[in-house]
N, C-alpha and C positions, 0 to 999 in steps of 0.2 A: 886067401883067408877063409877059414872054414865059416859054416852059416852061424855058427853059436858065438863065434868070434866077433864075428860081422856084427850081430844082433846084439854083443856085448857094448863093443866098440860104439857102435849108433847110439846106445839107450846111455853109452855112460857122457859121450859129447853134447847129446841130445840135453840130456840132464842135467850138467853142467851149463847148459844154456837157459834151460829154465830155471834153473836156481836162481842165477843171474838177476835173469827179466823179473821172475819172482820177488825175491828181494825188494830189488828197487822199486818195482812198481807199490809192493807190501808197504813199504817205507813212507811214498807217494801217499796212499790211502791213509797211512797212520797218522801222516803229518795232516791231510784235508779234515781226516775224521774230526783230528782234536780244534781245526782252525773254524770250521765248517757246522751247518747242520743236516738235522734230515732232508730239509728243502732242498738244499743246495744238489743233494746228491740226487733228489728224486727229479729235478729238473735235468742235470746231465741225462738220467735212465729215460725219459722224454725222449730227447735228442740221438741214442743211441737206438731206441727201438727204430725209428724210422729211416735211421743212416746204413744202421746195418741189414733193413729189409734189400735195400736198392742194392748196396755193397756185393752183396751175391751175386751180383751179376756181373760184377768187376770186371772179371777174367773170361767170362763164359764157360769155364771149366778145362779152358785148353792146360790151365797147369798142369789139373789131374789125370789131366789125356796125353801130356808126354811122359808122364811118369809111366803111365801104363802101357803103353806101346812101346812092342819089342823093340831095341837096340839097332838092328839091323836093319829096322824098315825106316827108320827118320833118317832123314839125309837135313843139310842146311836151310832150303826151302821151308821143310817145314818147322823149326824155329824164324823165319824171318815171317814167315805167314801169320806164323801165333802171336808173332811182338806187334807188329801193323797193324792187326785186326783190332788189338786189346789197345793201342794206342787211340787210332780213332771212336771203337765203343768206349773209350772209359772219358772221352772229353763230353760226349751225348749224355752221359751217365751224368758228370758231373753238371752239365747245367742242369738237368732234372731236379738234382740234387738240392741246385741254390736258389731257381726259380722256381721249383714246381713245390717240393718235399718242404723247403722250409717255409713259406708260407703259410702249404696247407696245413703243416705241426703244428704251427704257433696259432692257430685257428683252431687246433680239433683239442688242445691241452688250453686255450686261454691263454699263454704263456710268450710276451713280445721277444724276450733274449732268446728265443728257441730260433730266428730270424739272424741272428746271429752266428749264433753257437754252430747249427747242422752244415751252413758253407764250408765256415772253415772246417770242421771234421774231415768234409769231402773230400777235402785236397788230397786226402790218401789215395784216391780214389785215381789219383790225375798222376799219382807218382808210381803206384803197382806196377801196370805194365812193364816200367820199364828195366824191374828185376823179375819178370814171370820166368823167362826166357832161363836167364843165368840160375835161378832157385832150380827151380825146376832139373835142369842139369846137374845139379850136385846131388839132389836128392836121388836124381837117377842112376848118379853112379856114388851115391851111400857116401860121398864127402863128408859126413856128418861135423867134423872136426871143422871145416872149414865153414860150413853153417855155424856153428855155435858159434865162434870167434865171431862172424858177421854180425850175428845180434847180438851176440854180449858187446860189443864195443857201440853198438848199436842205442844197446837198452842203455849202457853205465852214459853214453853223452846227453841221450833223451833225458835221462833219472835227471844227473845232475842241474840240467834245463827246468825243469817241471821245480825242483827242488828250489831253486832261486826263486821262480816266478812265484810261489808259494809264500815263502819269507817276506817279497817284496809284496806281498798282498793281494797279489792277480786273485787267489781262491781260484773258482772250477776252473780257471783258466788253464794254470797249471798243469791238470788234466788232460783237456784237449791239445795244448802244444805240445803236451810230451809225444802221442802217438804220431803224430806230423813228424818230429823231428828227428824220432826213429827210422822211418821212412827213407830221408831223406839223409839222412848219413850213412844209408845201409847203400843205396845206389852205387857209389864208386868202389864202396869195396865191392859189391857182387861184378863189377867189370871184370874189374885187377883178377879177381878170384879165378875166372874162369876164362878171362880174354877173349869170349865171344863178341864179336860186333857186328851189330843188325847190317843189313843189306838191303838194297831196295826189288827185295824180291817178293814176290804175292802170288800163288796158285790157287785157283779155284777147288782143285780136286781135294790137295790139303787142308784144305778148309772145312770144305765138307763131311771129312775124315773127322776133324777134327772135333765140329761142332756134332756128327752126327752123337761123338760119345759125349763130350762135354755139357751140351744141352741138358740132359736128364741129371746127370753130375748139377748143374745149376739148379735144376728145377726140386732138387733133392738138399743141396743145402738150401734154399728158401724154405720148404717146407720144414726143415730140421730149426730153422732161424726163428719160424714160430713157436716151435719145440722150447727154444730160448729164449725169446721176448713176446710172445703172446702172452701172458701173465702181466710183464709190465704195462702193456699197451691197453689193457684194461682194467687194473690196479691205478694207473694214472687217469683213464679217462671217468672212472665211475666212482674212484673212492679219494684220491688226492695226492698231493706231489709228498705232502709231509709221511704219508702211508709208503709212496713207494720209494721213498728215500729209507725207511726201514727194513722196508721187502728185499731190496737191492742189497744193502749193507748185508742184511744175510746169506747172499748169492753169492759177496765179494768174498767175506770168509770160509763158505763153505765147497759150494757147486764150483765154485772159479779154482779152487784146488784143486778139485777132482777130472777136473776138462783139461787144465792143465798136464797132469801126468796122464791122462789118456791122450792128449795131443803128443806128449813125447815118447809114448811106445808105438801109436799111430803112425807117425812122423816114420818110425822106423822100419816096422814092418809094411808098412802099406808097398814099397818097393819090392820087397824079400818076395808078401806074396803076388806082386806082380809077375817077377822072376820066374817063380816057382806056380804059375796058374794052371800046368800042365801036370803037376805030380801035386794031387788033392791030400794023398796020406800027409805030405812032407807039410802042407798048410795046413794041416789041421792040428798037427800036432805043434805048431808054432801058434795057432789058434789059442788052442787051452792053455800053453803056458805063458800066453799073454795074460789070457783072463785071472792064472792062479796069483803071476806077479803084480796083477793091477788088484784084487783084493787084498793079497798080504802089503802094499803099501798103503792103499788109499783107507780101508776096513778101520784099520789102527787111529786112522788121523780124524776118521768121522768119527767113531765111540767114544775119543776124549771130548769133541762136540756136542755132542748126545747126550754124555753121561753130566757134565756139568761146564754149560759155555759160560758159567760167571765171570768167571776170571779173564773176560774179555774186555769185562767194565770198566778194570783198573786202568788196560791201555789207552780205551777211546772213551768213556765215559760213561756216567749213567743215564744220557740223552739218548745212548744206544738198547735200552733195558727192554723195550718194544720189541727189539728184533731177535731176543733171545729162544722164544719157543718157534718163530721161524728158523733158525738156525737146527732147532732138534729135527724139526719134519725133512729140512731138504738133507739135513747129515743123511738121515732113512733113504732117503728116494737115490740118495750120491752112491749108497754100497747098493741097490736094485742095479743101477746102471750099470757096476761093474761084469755083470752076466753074461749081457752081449754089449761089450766096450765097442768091442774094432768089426764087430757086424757089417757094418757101412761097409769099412775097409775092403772085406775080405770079396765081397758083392761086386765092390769095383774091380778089383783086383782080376778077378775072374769075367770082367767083360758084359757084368747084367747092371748097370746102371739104370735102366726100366726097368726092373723087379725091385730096384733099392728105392724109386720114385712113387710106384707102386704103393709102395710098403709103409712108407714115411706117410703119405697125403691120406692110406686107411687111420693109422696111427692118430693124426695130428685134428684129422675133419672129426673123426667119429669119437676119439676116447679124447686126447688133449684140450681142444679148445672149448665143448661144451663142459667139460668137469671144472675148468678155471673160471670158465661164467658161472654158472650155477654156485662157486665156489664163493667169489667176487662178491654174486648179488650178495649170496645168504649171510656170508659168514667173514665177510670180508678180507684180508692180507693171512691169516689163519686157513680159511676156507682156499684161498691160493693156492695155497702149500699144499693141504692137503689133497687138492684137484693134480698136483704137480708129481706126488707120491703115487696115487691110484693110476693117472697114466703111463706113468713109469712103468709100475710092476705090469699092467696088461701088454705095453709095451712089448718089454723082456719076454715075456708069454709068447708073443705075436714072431717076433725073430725065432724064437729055439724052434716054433713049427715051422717057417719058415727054410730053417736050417736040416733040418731034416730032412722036409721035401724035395726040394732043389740042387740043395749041394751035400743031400747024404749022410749028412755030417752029425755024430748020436750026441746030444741035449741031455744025457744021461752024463756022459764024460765031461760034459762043459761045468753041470753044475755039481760035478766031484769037485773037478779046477778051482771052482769058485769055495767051497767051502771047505777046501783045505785051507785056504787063504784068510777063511774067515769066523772058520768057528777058533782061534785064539783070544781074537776081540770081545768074542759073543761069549765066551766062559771068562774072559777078567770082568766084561759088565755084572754080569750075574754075583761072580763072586764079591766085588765093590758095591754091590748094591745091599746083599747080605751084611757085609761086615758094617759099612755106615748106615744101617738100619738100627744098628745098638751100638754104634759109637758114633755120639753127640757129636759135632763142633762149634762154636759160634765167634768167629775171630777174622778179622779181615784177611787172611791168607789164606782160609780154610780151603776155599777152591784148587788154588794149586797145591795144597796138600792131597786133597783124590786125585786132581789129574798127577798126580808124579806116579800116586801112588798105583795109579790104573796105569803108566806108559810100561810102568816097571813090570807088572803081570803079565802084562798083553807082550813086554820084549821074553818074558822067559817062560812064557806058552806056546809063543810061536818058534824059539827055539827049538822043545822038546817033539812039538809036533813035525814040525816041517826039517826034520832036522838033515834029512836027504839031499832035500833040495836048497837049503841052504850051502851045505858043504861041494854041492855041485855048480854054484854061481861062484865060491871062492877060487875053485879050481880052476876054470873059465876064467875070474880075474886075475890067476895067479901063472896062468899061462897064457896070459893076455901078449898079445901082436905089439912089440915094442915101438907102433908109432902112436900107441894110446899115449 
């Protein structure tokens, strides 16, 4: 299968699996939102900062480290090395987790059910290893199709789980069993999938190998983890659970979208440019037209946020009216990000996982976590947001030099990529802001009357402009490999 094929195939399996998990989990939230309040939610975001600092270190990074090693250098050994190691770290992890992390949470938020809540979380923790191995394998040889089916039957048993316990009145419970039982229904199938079965083999030298790339791969999402929950962790400790049950709620609607579909182009390419680490032209140009397709999707779905999130009232309530102008600033910071999405990726891909560790820990020490203090003190769950925008875009700054120096690669072409993709959205705002500046409305639907009337601009702007490379993804699907 050719690479456009490939890269069709992945993003459309891929996406069809987040739709899935999306959905339901959507669903999940719609139902807590309306059962639930801000408290409730701002106490789980408690429990998640502090589960998912440790979480990082789950795996040690060996998943990302077979994905990226050539084909022909892994032998068996070193899948039996990576499941053994990550079985015994992730039990050490896990009592950290239950004796260490959830005490000292329920200590440092005042909060006794956090004593509760962060064990069980953990369990995930107790159950990864024992699909690193079998994922890992599919993604290396682009299975895509067989990944989705794993998590979608995955996510639709968890959903309908979480879905009961909801009804029956568990509340955040709901939540937390869902992710556990995902987990845990995903295990058999990833056997079956792939029929690998551990062995009691262990190398020292594979190990080595292993962790020598993994390590910084670790050290690089922790530092990126604070990129994502460092806001909450001090949103919670300095201003209050009811503040970051708002803060949060606007991350759910907006940022969690945008992570989303950069996880599932991510997901895809991040193999391709493993493959291809050798020929830089052939990645780059998968580069930018990751970036062009992750603005023309993600661009669209932040400006109806931006331009008017009223109409979100109606589903979850006016208890949610708080998280409204947080929602406008992170929509802002979700299209910055799009710039350098798969940056990370490409860094790995290429073998410099201490340039990517580097790069994150300048990011996160110097511009992230002082602009969300200073944010927090002054200006509170607002003043967040806006600490979360301004590192962003330095961010984005900080990679395109980055990408120049090191891998060559002109920051001139990335952000054509990007604003092909995005000046659509950026000319239906302007025009929608024009026209309802002299056309009144005052009626409980008026909301989704702009947003219909902006999705409708924004679909036949992006037609007219992009209209090339629309007609070239049709072709691509229309001479798509008949095991799609």
């Amino acid at each position: 299968m050719s690479t456009s094929k490939t890269i069709f195939s992945g993003i459309f399996w891929t996406s069809l699996q987040a739709i899935v998990q999306r959905s339901f989990r959507f669903i999940i939230k719609l139902f807590l939102a309306r059962l639930l309040f801000p408290e409730d939610f701002g106490v789980v975001g408690m429990a998640v900062v502090f589960t998912s600092f440790i979480q990082v270190f789950s795996d040690l990074g060996f998943g990302q480290a077979l994905i990226q090693r050539k084909t022909e250098k892994l032998t068996d050994s070193y899948f039996n090395t990576a499941f053994w190691t990550n079985v015994g770290w992730s039990i050490l992890i896990y009592l950290i987790i239950a004796f260490v992390i959830a005490p000292f949470s329920s200590w440092f938020y005042g909060e006794e059910i956090l004593i509760k809540i962060i064990p069980v979380l953990g369990i995930s923790v107790l159950i990864n290893p024992l699909i690193l191995v079998h994922r890992a394998q599919l993604t290396k040889e682009m299975d895509f199709k067989k990944l989705a089916v794993i998590n979608n039957t995955s996510s639709i048993g968890s959903g309908i789980l979480a879905l009961m316990l909801a009804y029956g009145g568990f509340g955040v419970w709901a939540l937390v069993f869902n992710s556990i039982a995902q987990f845990i229904i995903a295990v058999p199938q990833y056997f079956f999938a792939t029929g690998w079965k551990p062995k009691f083999i262990w190398k020292k030298e594979h190990f080595k190998d292993l962790l020598g790339f993994g390590a910084f791969t670790s050290f690089s999402a922790l530092v990126a983890r604070f990129a994502n929950q460092g806001d909450y962790l001090l949103i919670g400790k300095f201003i209050g659970k009811f503040e970051l049950g708002l803060y949060s709620f606007a991350f759910i609607i907006t940022d969690a979208i945008r992570s989303q579909i950069k996880t599932v182009i991510n997901s895809v390419l991040y193999p391709i440019y493993s493959k291809y680490q050798d020929e830089k032209t052939k990645q780059f140009k998968l580069y930018t037209k990751s970036i062009f397709f992750n603005s023309l999707i993600i661009v669209p779905l932040m400006s109806v946020l931006f331009f008017d999130p009223n109409f979100l009232l109606v589903f979850f309530g006016d208890k949610w009216e708080g998280s409204l102008i947080i929602i406008k600033i992170i929509a802002v910071s979700s299209v910055i990000e799009i710039i350098t999405t798969s940056f990370p990726s490409l860094l790995r891909a290429n073998n410099l996982p201490r340039l990517e560790f580097k790069i994150e820990v300048i990011k996160i020490m110097i511009f992230y976590l002082p602009l969300i203090l200073i944010g927090v003190i002054y200006y509170g769950i607002i003043g967040a947001a806006i600490g979360v925008l301004i590192s962003r875009i330095l961010g984005a700054i900080i990679n395109l030099i980055v990408m120049e120096k090191w891998l060559k690669l002109s920051s001139v072409i990335v952000l054509k990529e990007f604003f092909k993709g995005f000046l659509p959205s950026f000319l239906s705002i302007l025009i929608c802001y024009l026209i309802f500046s002299f056309i009144k409305m005052n009626f409980l639907y008026e909301s989704f009357v702009k947003v219909f009337f902006l999705i409708s601009l924004i679909a036949g702007l992006t037609f007219l402009i992009n209209q090339k490379e629309l007609k070239r993804v049709y072709i691509i699907y229309r001479n798509r490999n008949n095991s799609l």
